[in-house]
C-alpha positions in Angstrom: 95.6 61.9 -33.5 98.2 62.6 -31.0 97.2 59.4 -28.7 97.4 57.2 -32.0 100.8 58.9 -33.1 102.5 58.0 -29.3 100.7 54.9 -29.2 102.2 54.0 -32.6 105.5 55.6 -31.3 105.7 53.2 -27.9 104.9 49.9 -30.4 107.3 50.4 -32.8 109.7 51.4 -30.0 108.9 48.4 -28.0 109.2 45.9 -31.3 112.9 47.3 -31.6 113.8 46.6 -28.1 112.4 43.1 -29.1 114.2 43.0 -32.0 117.8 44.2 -30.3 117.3 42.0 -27.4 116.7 38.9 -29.9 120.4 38.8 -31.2 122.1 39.0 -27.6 119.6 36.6 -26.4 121.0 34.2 -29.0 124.2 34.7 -28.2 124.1 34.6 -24.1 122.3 31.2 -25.4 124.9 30.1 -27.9 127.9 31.0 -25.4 126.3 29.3 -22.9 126.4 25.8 -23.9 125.6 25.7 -27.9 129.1 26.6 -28.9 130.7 24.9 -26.1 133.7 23.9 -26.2 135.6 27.0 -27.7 138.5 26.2 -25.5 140.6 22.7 -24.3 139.3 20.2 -22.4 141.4 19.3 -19.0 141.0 15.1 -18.1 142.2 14.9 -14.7 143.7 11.2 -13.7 144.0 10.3 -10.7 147.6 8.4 -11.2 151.2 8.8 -12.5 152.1 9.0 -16.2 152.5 5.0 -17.8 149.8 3.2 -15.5 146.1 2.2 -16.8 144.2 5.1 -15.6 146.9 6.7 -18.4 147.0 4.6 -20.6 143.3 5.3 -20.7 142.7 8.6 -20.8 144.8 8.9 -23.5 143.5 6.2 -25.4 139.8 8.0 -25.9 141.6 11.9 -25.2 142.3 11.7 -29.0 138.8 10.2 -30.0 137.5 13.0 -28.0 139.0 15.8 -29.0 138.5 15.1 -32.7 134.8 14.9 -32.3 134.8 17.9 -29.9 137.1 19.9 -31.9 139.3 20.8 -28.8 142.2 19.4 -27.7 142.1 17.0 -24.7 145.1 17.6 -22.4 145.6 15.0 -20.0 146.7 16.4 -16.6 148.0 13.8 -13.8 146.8 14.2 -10.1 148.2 10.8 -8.4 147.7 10.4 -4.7 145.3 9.0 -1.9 144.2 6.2 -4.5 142.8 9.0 -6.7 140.7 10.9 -4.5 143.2 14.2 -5.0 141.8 13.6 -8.5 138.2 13.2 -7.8 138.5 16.2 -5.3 139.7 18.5 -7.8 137.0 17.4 -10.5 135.0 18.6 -7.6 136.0 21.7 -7.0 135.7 23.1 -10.6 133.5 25.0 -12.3 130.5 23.2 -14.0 131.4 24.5 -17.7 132.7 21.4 -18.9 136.2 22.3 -19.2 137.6 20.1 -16.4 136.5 16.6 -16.2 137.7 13.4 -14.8 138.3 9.4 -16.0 137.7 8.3 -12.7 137.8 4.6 -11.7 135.8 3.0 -8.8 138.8 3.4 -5.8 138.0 7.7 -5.3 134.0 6.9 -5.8 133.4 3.3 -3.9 136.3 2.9 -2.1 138.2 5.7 0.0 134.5 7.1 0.6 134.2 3.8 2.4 137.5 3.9 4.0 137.4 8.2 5.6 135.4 11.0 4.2 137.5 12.3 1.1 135.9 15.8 1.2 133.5 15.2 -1.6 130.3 12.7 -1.8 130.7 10.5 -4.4 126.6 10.5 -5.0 126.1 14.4 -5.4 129.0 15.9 -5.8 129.6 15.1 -9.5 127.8 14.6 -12.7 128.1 11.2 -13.8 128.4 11.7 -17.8 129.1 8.2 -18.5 130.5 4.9 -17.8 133.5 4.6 -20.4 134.8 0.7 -19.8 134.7 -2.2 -17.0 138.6 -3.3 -16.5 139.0 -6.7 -14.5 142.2 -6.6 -12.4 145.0 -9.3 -13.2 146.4 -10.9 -10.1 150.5 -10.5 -10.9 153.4 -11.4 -9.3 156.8 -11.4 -9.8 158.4 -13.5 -12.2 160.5 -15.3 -9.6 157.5 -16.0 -7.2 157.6 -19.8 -7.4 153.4 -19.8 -8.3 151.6 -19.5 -11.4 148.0 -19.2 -10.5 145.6 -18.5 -7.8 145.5 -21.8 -6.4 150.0 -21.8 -6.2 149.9 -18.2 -4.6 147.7 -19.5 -2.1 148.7 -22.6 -0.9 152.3 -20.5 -0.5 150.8 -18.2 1.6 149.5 -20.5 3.9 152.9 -22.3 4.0 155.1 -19.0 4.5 152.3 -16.6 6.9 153.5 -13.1 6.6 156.3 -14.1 5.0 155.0 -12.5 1.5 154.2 -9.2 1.0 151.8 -7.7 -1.9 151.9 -4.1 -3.5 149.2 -2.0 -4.5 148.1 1.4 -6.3 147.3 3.0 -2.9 145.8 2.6 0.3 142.1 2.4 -0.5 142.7 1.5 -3.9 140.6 -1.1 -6.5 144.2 -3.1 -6.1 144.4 -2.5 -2.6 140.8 -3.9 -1.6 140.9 -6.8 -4.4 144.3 -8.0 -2.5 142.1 -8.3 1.0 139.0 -9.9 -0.6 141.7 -12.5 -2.0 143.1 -12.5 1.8 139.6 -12.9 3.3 138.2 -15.2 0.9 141.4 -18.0 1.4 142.1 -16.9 4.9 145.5 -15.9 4.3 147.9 -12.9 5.3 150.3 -10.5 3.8 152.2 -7.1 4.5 150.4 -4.7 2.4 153.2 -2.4 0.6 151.2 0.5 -1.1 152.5 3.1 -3.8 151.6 5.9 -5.6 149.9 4.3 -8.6 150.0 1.0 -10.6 153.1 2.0 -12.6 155.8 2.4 -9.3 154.2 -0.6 -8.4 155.1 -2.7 -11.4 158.7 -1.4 -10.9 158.9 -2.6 -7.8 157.6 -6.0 -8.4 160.1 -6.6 -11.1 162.7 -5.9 -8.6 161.3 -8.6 -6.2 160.4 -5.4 -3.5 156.8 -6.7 -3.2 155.7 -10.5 -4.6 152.5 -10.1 -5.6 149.3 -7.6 -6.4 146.2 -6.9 -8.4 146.3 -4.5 -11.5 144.2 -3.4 -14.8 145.8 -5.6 -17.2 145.4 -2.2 -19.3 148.5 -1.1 -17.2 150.5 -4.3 -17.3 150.1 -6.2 -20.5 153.4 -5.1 -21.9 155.3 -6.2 -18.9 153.3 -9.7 -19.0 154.1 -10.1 -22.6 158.2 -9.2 -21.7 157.7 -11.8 -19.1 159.0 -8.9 -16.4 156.0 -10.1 -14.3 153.9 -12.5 -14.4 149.4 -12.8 -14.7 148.0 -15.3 -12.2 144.7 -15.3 -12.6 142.2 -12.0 -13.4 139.6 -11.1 -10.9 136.4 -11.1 -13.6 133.8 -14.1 -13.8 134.8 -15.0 -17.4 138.6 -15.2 -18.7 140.0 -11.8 -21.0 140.2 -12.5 -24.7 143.4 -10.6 -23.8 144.5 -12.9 -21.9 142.9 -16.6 -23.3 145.1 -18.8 -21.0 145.1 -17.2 -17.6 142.2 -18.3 -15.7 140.1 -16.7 -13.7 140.3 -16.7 -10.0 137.0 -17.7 -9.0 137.7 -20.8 -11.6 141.2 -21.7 -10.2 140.8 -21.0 -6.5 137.9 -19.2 -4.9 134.6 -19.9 -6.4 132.7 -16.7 -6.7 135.4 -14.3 -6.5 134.7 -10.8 -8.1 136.6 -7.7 -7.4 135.1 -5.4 -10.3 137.0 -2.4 -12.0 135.8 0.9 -14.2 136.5 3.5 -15.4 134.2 6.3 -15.6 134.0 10.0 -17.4 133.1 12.3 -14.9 132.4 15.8 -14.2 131.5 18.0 -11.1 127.8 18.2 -10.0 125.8 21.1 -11.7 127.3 20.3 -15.4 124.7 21.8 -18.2 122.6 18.9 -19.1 123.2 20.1 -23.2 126.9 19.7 -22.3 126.5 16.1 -20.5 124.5 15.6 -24.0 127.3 16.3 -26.0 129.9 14.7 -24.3 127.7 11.5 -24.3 126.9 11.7 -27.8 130.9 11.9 -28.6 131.9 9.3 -26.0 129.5 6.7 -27.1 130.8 7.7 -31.1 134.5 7.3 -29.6 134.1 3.9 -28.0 132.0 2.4 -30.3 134.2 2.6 -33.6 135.4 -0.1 -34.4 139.7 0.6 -33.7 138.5 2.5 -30.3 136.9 -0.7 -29.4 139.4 -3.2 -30.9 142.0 -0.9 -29.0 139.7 -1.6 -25.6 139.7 -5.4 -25.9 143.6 -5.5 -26.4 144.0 -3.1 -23.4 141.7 -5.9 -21.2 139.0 -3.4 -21.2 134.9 -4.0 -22.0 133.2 -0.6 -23.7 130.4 0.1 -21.1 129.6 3.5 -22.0 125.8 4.0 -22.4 125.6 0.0 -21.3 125.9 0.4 -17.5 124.5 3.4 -15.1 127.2 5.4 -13.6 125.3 6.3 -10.4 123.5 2.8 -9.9 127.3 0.9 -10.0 128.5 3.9 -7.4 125.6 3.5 -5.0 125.7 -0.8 -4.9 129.7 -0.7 -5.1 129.0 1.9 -1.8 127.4 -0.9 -0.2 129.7 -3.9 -1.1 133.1 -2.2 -0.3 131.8 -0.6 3.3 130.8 -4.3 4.5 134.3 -5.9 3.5 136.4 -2.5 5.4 133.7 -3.2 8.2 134.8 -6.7 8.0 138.5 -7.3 7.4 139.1 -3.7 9.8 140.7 -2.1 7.2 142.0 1.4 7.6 143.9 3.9 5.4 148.1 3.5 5.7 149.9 6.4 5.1 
């Protein structure tokens, strides 16, 4: 009777351990990723306040945070054509509280150009690719050329005589200016700045002629007639911009210099979180205002359309045989 009393005793004991561990097992659960976020989201950028990585981030920051319940807070990190940004997304902890909008220059391009400190294949979790964002070939408004074929029939009448700004060393703008350079066999002084908005001021003051930038980060100045669009680097004309043709149409047949924007986080990130933050991207973007917002802004919704880590890898590939080509190195 003893043996069945203690054998009895040691069950029912056990079944309440069960039964005490059950509700901190479900909470350890929930805290860990079921009632994420509790807190704000950071969305590091990789350039100034007013330029299209910005104008961007903002644009699906309040999207976002309405379908997360958080706030998104938008925190600016400009420098080495976004890689400061990329290296910080990095560097933080995988609990989904510090991401990045990250376009192509701090994944394809300065890892082509130097190592940046971070590998642009494992050392984030691609979450998803948010839009694709041509850049518009701009210039001044005094340059005396209106399109591709104008710019570069001048530049082979005045060699180094013209210069031509650019987001960064190592940036999209940066690289698209020298496959323009390489594809007409042309020169000019490369002027770089710390993001697309500086550079717009100083094309306005006549400092640098001509560049490439998102037309995300330039339509109001092309619609004031401070600058001027040339031509736009994608295969097929922006609805945005109906009249300006397309490089490869107008000059260079072929020509491609691809831009995109893409939500990021650092490698290790909770595969329920990535699930989330998909589910309320892809809701974000494809609304109907979102996306109306994104054709306006020059941009084509790609999220859950294009594979984040497939584009880095070939883009990898395209951009290392064009800096093995034209010699390029980082200035500054």
């Amino acid at each position: 009777m003893t043996d069945s009393r203690n054998e009895l005793r040691r069950t029912l004991l056990r079944a309440g351990a069960g039964l005490a561990l059950s509700p901190l097992s479900s909470l350890l659960a929930h805290a860990a990723g079921d009632a994420w976020p509790t807190a704000p989201l950071r969305l590091v950028v990789g350039y100034p306040p007013g330029g299209g990585s910005d104008v961007m981030a903002r644009e699906i920051g309040v999207p976002l945070a309405r379908l997360l319940g958080q706030p998104v807070v938008v925190d600016n990190k400009p420098g080495a054509s976004s890689a400061l940004a990329a290296a910080d997304v990095a560097r933080a902890a995988p609990n989904g509280y510090s991401l990045g909008l990250l376009d192509n220059a701090p994944l394809t391009i300065v890892p082509s150009l130097r190592n940046p400190g971070y590998d642009p294949l494992t050392g984030f979790t691609p979450i998803a690719m948010v839009s694709q964002a041509p850049q518009v070939l701009i210039a001044a408004p005094t340059l005396p050329a209106n399109n591709a074929r104008e710019l570069i029939d001048l530049l082979k009448k005045q060699p180094g005589k013209l210069n031509y700004g650019s987001g960064g060393s190592g940036s999209v703008s940066h690289l698209a200016a020298e496959l323009l350079k390489m594809r007409s066999q042309t020169y000019a002084v490369h002027v770089p700045y710390r993001g697309g908005a500086p550079m717009v001021t100083a094309l306005m003051s006549g400092e640098v002629h001509f560049g490439f930038l998102t037309y995300t980060g330039t339509a109001g100045f092309i619609r004031s007639g401070h600058i001027k669009a040339l031509g736009v680097t994608s295969t097929a004309r922006l609805a945005s911009l109906p009249d300006v043709p397309t490089i490869a149409e107008s000059a260079l047949p072929g020509f491609d210099a691809p831009g995109w924007y893409a939500l990021m986080g650092p490698a290790g990130l909770p595969t329920a979180i990535v699930a989330q933050l998909q589910r309320a991207l892809r809701e974000a973007m494809e609304s109907p205002p979102v996306a109306a917002r994104m054709a306006s802004l020059g941009q084509t919704v790609a999220t859950g359309k294009v594979d984040v880590q497939q584009t880095i890898a070939a883009e990898l590939k395209q951009w290392k045989q064009l800096i093995s080509d034209r010699k390029i190195v980082v200035e500054g």
